[in-house]
PAVEX-666198 format. One record per residue (C-alpha): x, y, z; residue in one letter. Coordinates in Angstrom, 2 decimals, decimal comma, always signed. Each point is the difference from the previous one (the first is absolute). Layout:
<nodes>
> X:Y:Z:a;
...
</nodes>
This chain:
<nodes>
> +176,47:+79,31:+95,19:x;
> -3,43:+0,54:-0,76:x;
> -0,40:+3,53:+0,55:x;
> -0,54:+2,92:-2,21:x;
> +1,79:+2,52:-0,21:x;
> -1,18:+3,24:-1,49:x;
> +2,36:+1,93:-2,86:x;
> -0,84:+3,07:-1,30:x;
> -1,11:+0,36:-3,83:x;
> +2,87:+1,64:-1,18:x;
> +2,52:-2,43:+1,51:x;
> -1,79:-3,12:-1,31:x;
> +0,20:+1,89:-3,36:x;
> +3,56:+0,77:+0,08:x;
> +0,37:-3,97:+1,00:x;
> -1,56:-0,77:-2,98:x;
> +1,85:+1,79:-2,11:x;
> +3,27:-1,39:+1,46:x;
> -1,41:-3,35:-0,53:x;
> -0,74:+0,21:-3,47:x;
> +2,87:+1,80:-0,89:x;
> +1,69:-2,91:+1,75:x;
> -1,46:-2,48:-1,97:x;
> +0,36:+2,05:-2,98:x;
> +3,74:+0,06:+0,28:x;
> +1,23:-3,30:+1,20:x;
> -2,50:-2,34:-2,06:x;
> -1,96:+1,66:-3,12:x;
> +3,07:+2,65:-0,75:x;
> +2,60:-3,04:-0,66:x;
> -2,69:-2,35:-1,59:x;
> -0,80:+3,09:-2,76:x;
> +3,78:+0,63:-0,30:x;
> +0,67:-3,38:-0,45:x;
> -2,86:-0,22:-2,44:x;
> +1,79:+3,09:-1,79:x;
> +2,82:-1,40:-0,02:x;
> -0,72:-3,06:-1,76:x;
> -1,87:+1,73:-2,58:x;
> +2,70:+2,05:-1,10:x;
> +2,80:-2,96:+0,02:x;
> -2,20:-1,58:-2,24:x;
> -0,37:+3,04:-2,11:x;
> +3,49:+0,35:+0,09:x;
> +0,31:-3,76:-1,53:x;
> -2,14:+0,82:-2,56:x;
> +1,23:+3,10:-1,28:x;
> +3,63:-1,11:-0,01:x;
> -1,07:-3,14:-2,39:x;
> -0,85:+2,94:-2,47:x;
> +2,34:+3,17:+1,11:x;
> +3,89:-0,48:-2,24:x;
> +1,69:+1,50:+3,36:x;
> -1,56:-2,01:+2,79:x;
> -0,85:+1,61:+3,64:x;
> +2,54:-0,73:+2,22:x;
> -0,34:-1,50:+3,36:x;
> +1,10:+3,08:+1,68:x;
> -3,32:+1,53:-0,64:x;
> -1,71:-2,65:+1,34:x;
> +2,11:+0,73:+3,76:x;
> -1,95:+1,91:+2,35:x;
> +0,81:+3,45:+0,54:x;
> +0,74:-0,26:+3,29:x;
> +2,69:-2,49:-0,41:x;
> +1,68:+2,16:-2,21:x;
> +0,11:+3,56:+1,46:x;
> +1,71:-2,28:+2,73:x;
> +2,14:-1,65:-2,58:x;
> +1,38:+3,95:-0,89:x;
> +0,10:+1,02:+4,02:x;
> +2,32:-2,70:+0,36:x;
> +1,91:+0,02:-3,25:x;
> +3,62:+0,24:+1,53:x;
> +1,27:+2,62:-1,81:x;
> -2,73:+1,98:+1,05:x;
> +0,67:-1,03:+3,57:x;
> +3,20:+0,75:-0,54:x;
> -0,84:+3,61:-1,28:x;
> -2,10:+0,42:+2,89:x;
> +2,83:-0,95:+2,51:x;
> +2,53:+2,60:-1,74:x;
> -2,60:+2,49:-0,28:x;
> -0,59:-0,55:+3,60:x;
> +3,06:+0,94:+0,99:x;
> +1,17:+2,64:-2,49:x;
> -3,45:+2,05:+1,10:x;
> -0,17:-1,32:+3,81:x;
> -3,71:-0,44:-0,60:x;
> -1,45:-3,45:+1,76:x;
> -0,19:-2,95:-2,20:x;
> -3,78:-0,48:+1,00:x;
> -0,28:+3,24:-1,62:x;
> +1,19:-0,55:-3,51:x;
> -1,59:-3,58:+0,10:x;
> -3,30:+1,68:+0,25:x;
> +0,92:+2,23:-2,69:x;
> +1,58:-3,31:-2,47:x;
> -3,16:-1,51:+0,55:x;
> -2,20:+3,20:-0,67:x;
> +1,93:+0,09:-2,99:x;
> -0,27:-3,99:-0,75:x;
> -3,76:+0,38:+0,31:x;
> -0,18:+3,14:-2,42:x;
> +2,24:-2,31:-2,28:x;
> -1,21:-3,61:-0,48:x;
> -3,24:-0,25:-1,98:x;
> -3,16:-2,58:+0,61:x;
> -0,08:-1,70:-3,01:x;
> -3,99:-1,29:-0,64:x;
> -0,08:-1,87:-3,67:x;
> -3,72:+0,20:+0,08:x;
> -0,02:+3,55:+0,53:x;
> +2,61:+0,67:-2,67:x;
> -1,38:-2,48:-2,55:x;
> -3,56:+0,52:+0,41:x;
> -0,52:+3,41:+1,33:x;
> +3,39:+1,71:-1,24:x;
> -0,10:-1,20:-3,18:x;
> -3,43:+0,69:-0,75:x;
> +0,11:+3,72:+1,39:x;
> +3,48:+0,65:-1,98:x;
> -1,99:-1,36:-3,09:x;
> -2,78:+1,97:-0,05:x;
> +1,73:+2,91:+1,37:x;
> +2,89:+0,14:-2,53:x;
> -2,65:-1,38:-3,05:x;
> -2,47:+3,11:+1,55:x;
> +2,34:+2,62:-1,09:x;
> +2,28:-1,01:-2,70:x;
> +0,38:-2,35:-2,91:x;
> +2,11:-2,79:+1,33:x;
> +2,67:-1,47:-2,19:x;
> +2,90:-2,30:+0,75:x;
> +2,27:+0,77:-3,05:x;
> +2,95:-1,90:+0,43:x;
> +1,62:-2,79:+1,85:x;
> +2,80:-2,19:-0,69:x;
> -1,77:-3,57:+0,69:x;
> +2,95:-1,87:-0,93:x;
> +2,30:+1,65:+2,64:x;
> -2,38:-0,01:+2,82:x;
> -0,78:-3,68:-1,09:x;
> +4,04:-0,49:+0,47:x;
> -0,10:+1,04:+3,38:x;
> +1,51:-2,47:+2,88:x;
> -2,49:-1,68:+1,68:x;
> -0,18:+1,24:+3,40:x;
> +1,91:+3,46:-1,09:x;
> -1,09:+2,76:+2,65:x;
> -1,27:+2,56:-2,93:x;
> -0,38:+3,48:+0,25:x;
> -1,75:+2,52:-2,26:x;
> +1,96:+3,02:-0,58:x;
> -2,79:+2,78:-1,30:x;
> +0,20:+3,45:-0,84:x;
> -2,14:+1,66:+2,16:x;
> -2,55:+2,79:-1,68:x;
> -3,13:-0,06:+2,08:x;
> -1,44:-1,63:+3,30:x;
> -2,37:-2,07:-2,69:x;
> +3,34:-1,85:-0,99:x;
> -0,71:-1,93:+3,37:x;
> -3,62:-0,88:-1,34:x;
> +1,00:-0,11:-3,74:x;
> +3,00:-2,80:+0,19:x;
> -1,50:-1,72:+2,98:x;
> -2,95:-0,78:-2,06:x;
> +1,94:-0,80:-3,34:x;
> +2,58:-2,60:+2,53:x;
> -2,83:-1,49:+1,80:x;
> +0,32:-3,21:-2,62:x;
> +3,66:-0,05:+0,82:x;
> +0,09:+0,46:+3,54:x;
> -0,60:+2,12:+3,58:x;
> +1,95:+2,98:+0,21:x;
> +1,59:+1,37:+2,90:x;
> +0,16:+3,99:-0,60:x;
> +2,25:+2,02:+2,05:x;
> -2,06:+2,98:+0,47:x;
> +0,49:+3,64:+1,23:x;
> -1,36:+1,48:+3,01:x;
> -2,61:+1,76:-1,00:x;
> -2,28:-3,07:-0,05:x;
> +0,44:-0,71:+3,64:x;
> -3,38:+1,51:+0,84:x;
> -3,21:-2,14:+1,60:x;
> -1,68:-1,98:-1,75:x;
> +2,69:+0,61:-3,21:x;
> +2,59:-1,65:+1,74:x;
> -1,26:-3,43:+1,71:x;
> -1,45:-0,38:-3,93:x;
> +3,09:+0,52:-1,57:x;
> +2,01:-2,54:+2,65:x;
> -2,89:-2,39:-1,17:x;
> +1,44:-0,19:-3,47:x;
> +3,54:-0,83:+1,63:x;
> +1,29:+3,42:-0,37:x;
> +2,47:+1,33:+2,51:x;
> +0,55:+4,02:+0,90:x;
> +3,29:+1,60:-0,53:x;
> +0,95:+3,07:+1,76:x;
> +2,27:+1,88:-3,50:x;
> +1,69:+2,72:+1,96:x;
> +0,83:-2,19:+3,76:x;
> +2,98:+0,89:+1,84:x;
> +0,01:-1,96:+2,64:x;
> +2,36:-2,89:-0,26:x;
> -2,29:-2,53:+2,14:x;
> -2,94:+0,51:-3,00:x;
> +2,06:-0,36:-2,43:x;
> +1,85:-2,92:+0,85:x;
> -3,88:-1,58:+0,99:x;
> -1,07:+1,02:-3,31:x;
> +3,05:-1,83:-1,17:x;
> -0,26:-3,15:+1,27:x;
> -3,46:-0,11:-0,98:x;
> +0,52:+0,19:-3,44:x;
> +3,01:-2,76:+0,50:x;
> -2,40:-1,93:+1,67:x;
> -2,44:+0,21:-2,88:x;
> +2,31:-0,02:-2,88:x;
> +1,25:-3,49:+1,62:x;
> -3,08:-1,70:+0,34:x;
> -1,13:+1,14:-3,45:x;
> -2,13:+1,99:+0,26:x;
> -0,75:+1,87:-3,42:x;
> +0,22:+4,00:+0,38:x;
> -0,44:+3,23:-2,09:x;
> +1,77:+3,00:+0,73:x;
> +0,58:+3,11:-1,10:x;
> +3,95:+0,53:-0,85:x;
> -1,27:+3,90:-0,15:x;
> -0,75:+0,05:+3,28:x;
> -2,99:+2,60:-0,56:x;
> -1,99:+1,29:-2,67:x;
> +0,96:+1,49:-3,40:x;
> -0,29:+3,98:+0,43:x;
> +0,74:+1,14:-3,20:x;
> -1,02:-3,20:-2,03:x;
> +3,87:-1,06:-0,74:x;
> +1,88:-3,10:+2,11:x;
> +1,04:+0,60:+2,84:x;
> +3,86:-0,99:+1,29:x;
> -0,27:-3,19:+1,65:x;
> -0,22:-0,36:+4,17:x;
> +2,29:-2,82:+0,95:x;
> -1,06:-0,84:+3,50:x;
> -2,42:-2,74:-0,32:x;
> +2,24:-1,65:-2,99:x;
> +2,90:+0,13:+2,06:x;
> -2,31:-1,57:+2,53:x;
> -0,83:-2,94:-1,71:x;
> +3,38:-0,71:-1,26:x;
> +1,93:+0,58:+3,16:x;
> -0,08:-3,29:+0,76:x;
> -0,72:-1,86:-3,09:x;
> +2,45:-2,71:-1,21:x;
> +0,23:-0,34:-3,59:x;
> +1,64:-3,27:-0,21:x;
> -1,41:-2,37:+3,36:x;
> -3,10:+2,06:+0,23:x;
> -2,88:-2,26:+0,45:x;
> -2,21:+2,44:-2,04:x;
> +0,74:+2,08:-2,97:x;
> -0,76:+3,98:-0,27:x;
> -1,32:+0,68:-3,12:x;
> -1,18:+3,85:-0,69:x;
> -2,86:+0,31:-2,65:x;
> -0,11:+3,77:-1,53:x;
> -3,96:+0,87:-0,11:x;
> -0,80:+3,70:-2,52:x;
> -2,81:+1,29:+1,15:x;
> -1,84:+3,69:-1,75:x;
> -3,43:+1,23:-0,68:x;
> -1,78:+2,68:-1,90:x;
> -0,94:+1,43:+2,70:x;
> +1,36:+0,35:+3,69:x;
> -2,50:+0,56:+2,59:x;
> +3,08:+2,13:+2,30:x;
> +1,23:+1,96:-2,96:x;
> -0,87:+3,77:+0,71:x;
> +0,82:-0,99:+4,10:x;
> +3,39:-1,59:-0,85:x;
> +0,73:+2,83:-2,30:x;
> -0,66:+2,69:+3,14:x;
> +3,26:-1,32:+1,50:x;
> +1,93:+1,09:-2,41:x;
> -1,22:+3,68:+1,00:x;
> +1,24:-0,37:+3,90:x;
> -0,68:+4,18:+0,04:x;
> -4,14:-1,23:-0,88:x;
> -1,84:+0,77:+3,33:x;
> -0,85:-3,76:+1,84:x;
> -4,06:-0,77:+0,20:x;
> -0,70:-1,55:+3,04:x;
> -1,91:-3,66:+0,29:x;
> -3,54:+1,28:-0,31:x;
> +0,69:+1,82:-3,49:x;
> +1,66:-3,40:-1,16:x;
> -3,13:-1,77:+1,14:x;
> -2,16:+2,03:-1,90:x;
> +1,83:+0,31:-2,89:x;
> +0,73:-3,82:-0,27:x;
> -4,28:-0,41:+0,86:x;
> -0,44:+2,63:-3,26:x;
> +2,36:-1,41:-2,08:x;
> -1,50:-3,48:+0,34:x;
> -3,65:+0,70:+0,15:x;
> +0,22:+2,16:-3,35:x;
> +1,83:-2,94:-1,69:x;
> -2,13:-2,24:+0,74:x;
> -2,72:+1,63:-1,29:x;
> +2,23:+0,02:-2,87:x;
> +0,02:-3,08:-0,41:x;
> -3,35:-0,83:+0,74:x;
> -1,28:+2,15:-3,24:x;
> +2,41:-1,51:-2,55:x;
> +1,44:-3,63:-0,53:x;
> +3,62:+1,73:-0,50:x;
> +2,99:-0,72:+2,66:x;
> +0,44:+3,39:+1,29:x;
> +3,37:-0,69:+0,94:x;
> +1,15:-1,69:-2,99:x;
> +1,74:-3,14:-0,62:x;
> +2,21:-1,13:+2,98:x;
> +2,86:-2,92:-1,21:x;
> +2,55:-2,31:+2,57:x;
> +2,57:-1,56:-1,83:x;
> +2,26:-3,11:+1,39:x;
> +3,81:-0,29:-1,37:x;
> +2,55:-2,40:+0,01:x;
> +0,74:-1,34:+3,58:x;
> +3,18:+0,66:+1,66:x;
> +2,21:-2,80:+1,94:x;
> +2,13:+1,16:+2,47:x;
> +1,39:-3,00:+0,38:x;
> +1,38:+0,17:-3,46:x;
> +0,97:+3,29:-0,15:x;
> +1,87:+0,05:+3,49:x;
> +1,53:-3,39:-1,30:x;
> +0,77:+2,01:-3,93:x;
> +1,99:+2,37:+2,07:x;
> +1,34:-2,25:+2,63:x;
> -1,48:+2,16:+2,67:x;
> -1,10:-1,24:+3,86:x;
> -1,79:+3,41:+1,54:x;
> +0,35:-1,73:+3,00:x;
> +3,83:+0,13:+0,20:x;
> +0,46:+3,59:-1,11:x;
> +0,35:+3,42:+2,42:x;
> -2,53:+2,03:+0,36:x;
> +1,49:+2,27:-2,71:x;
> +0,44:-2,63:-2,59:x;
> -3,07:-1,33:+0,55:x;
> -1,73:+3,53:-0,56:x;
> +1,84:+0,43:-3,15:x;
> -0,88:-3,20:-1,48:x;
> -3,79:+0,42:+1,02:x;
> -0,14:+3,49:-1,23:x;
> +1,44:-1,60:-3,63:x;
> -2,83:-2,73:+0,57:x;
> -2,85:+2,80:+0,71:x;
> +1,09:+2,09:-3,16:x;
> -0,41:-3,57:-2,20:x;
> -2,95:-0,76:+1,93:x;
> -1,81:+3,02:-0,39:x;
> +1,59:+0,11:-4,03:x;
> -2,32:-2,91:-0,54:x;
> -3,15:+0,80:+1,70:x;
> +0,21:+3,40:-2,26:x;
> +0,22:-2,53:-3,29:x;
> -3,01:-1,55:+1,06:x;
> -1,88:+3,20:+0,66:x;
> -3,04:-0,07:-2,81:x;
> -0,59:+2,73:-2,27:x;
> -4,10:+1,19:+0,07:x;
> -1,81:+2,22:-2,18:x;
> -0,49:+3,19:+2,40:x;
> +4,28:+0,23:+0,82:x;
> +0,81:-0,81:-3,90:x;
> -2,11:+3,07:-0,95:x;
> +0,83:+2,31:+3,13:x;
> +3,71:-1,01:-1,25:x;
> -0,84:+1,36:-3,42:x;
> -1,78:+3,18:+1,60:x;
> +3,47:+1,13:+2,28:x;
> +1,99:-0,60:-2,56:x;
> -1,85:+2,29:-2,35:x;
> +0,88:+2,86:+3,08:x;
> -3,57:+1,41:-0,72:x;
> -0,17:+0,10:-3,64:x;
> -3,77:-0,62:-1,27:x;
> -0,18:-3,59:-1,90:x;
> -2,55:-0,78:-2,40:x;
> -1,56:-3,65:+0,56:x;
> +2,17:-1,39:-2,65:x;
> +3,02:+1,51:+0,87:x;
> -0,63:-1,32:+2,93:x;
> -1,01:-3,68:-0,81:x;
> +3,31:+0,36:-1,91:x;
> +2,93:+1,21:+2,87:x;
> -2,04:-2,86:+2,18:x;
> +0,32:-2,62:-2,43:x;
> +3,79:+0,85:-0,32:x;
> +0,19:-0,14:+3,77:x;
> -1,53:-3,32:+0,22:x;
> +2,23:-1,20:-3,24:x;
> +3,44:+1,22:+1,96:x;
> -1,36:-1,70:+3,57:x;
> -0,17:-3,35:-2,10:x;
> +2,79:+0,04:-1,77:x;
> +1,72:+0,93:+3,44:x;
> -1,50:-3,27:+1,37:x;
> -2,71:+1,49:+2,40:x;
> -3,07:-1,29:+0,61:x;
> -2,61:+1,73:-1,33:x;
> -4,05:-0,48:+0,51:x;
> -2,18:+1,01:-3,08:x;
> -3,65:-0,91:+0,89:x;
> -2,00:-2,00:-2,41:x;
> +3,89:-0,81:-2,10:x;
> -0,97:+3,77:-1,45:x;
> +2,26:+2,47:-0,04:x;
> -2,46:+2,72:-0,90:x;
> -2,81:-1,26:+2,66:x;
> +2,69:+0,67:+3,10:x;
> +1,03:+3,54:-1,52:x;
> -3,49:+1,09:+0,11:x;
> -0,45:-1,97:+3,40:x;
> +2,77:+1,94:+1,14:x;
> -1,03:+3,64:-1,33:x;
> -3,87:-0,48:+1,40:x;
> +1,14:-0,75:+3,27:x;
> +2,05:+3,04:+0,18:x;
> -2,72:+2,48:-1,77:x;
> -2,31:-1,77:+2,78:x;
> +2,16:+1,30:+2,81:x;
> +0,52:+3,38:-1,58:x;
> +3,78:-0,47:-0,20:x;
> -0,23:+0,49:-3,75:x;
> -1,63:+2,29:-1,74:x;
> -1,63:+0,18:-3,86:x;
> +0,36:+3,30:-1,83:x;
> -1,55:-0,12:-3,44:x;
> +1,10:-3,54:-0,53:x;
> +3,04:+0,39:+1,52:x;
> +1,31:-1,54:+3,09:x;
> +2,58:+1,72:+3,00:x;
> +0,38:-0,06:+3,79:x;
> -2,29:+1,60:+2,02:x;
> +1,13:+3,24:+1,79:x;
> +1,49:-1,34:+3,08:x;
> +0,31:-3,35:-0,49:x;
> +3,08:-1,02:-1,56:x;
> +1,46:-0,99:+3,05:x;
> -2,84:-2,82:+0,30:x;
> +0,62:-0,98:-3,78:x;
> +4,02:-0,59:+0,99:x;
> -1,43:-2,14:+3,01:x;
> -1,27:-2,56:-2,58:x;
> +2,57:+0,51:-2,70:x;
> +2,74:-0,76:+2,75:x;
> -0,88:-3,55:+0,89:x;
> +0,87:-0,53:-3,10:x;
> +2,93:+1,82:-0,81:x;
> +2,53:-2,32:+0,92:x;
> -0,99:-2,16:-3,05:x;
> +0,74:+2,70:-2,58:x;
> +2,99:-0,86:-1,77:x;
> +2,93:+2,66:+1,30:x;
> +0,82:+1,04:-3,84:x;
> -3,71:+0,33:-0,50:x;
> -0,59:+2,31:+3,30:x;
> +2,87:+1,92:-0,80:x;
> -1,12:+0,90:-3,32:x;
> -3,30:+0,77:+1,72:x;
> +2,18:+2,59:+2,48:x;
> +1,69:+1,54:-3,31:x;
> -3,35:+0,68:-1,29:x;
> -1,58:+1,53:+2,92:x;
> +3,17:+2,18:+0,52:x;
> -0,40:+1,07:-3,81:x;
> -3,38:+0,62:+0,24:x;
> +0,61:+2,55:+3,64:x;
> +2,68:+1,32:-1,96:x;
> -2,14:+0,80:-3,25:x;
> -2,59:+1,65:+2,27:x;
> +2,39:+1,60:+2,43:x;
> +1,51:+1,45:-3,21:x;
> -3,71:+1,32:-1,29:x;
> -0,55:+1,71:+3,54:x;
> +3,17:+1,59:-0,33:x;
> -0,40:+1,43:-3,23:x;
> -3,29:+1,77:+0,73:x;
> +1,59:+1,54:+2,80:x;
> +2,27:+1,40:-2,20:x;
> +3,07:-1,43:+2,14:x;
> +3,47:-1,44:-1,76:x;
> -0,08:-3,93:-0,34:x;
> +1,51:-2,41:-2,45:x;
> -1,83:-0,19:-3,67:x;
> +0,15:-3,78:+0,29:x;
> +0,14:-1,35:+3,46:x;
> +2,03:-3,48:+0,85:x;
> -1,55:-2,15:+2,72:x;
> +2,57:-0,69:+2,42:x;
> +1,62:+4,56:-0,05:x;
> -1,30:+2,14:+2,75:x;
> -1,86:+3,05:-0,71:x;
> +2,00:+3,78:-0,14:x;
> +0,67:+1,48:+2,96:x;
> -3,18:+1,49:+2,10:x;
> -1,99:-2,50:-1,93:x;
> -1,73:-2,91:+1,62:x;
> +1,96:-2,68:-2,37:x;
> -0,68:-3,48:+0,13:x;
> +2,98:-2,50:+1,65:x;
> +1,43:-2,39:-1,93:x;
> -1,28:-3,09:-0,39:x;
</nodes>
């Protein structure tokens, strides 16, 4: 018993190592996550004696527990077994894959990280580059909601700042569970993003198993009450303008949902959401040229590293925003409850074919309402009053003049919008510096016009705003532009010396051979 034994170096070191790891994991690893754990129970305590939509206990479950929770949902067991023997493939098989899919799904919620370290990062980034405004929000109505209402925040979706924008502007209300696309599921990007109880959503899945996971994720969540934001657009805003509503996660969360013994209301809040300036707006604009040669990653790299190093510098030489004023408005809240009730309506009961009539009726109203609550800003208001003139060189008070008729009709129509400083004349010439800065507009002997090429840009921003224009108003705004192509359709003509009408109507075609303008 007493005799040595000899061990060579490297095998006493590799003991070592085993030992401490050893200790490591079975005593100081579950003392420190203990420790953790407490810590953020009791930040969860505090922060739900001051948040209005309290943290619900199903972000306080480990994650663990519930990406076997969704493995053994039975109707995804059940979609398993049928898929199983539709395909012939193993069940082991596709219960790898559900819970490859379960893991991609279910966020790790960590309220310190997203209250401490989220919220101060979304702060600084979103205060960094633009002037932050929350312009309007219907107090009374949110103050009306249910307690205990699962709420979800219906937004328009512009840039991938809206993430950083509302989820620093709702951090006094509550945490927000995004659904977010795929293209953040990159190291370190996406264990970050999971921190702040996000959860990845694969848009264009056709596999049945995901999408009946994804599913009963977002059952699960919506359930417990979890409060969410998503994205009835399903993508981002190419050409400035709404989008038509995707229906899958809606019809997700109200597969199941009974309006009448429900434990839990579902009560939609429509969130408006526009800036001055959109960080994506030259790349989103690209896909609307699908012929436009692709660059490949390293080009995007660069480009992105150019774009932000020379605004920063920007912005380090001059107190101005760069980018403008960017403004997050919150409407009236929206029960289903009540409305399923108003129309006597149980989702639950109804084919698949009723059901997706009824939901794509809800998604029109749904997305009708976040478009009310989308705020005006200086930058679209003018580069509304710039496409609208078709080219035409303003003078500054001309201009001043069409814009303050623009923001006049938006009012009257009841939208909402944001004049900095309460004066009208400040946000005009807010809007038309930030445009001169970026070159989109031009000044010719004090007067004012598009830049060669960039009209398309200047529609970008005028079309997140179009849908408030009165339809009268923008279809005396067509009848003008038609007149005016008509009037200088007419001039060409002449000095060609070729046969047209002495006085043109809008709305006739041109003579034969001639290039004439449709009717509008």
């Amino acid at each position: 018993m007493t005799r040595l034994i000899s061990l060579p170096l490297w095998l006493v070191i590799v003991l070592l190592l085993l030992a401490a790891w050893a200790t490591l994991d079975r005593l100081l690893v579950p003392g420190v996550r203990w420790y953790l754990r407490r810590r953020v129970n009791r930040a969860i305590d505090e922060l739900n004696t001051r948040l209005r939509l309290k943290i619900p206990p199903f972000h306080r479950t480990r994650r663990r527990v519930l990406i076997d929770r969704l493995v053994y949902d039975p109707a995804v067991v059940e979609a398993v077994d049928a898929h199983a023997r539709e395909q012939g493939v193993p069940r082991a098989v596709l219960a790898r894959r559900v819970e490859r899919y379960a893991r991609e799904i279910v966020p790790a919620f960590n309220a310190y990280f997203y209250f401490r370290i989220g919220y101060w990062l979304s702060k600084r980034v979103a205060r960094l580059l633009y002037r932050v405004r929350l312009g309007f929000s219907d107090e009374a109505g949110l103050a009306a909601i249910t307690p205990g209402s699962t709420v979800v925040f219906l937004m328009n979706h512009r840039s991938n700042m809206d993430y950083v924008l509302v989820g620093y502007l709702a951090a006094d209300r509550t945490a927000l569970s995004y659904a977010v696309g795929e293209w953040a599921r990159i190291w370190p990007l996406q264990t970050l993003i999971r921190s702040t109880g996000a959860y990845f959503v694969r848009r264009s899945s056709g596999d049945p198993l995901y999408r009946r996971v994804l599913e009963r994720y977002i059952h699960m969540a919506t359930a417990a009450g979890v409060p969410q934001a998503v994205y009835p657009e399903g993508g981002l805003s190419r050409d400035g303008r709404l989008r038509p509503p995707k229906l899958g996660i809606l019809d997700y969360m109200l597969r199941s949902f009974d309006p009448v013994h429900g434990d839990r209301d579902l009560v939609f809040i429509p969130v408006g959401i526009n800036y001055d300036r959109v960080l994506e707006d030259r790349t989103l604009l690209l896909d609307l040229q699908p012929e436009r040669p692709r660059r490949d990653r390293l080009f995007a790299v660069r480009t992105t590293l150019r774009f932000a190093g020379r605004n920063l510098a920007l912005m380090l030489r001059s107190r101005w925003h760069r980018f403008g004023y960017a403004c997050v408005n919150f409407g009236t809240p929206i029960s289903m409850r009540a409305y399923l009730g108003e129309r006597g309506l149980d989702l639950r009961r109804l084919s698949k074919e009723e059901r997706a009539v009824h939901l794509e009726r809800l998604g029109a109203e749904l997305m009708a309402s976040i478009g009310r609550v989308i705020p005006a800003l200086p930058v679209p208001l003018v580069a509304s009053v710039l496409v609208d003139s078709a080219g035409e060189p303003l003078s500054e008070l001309e201009l001043k003049a069409r814009t303050f008729r623009l923001m006049t009709e938006l009012e009257q129509a009841g939208a909402h919008v944001y004049i900095p400083r309460r004066d009208q004349d400040y946000a005009i010439v807010a809007g038309l510096r930030m445009l001169t800065l970026r070159h989109l507009v031009e000044e010719r002997e004090g007067l004012y016009v598009a830049a060669p090429g960039e009209m398309t840009l200047l529609r970008y921003y005028g079309g997140s705003i179009m849908h408030l224009i009165p339809e009268s108003v923008e279809f005396s705004r067509q009848m003008k532009v038609a007149e005016r192509v008509m009037r200088e359709n007419h001039t060409v003509l002449r000095a060609l010396g070729a046969s047209a009408p002495e006085n043109p109507e809008p709305g006739t075609r041109g003579t034969p051979g001639t290039s004439g303008t449709p009717e509008t």
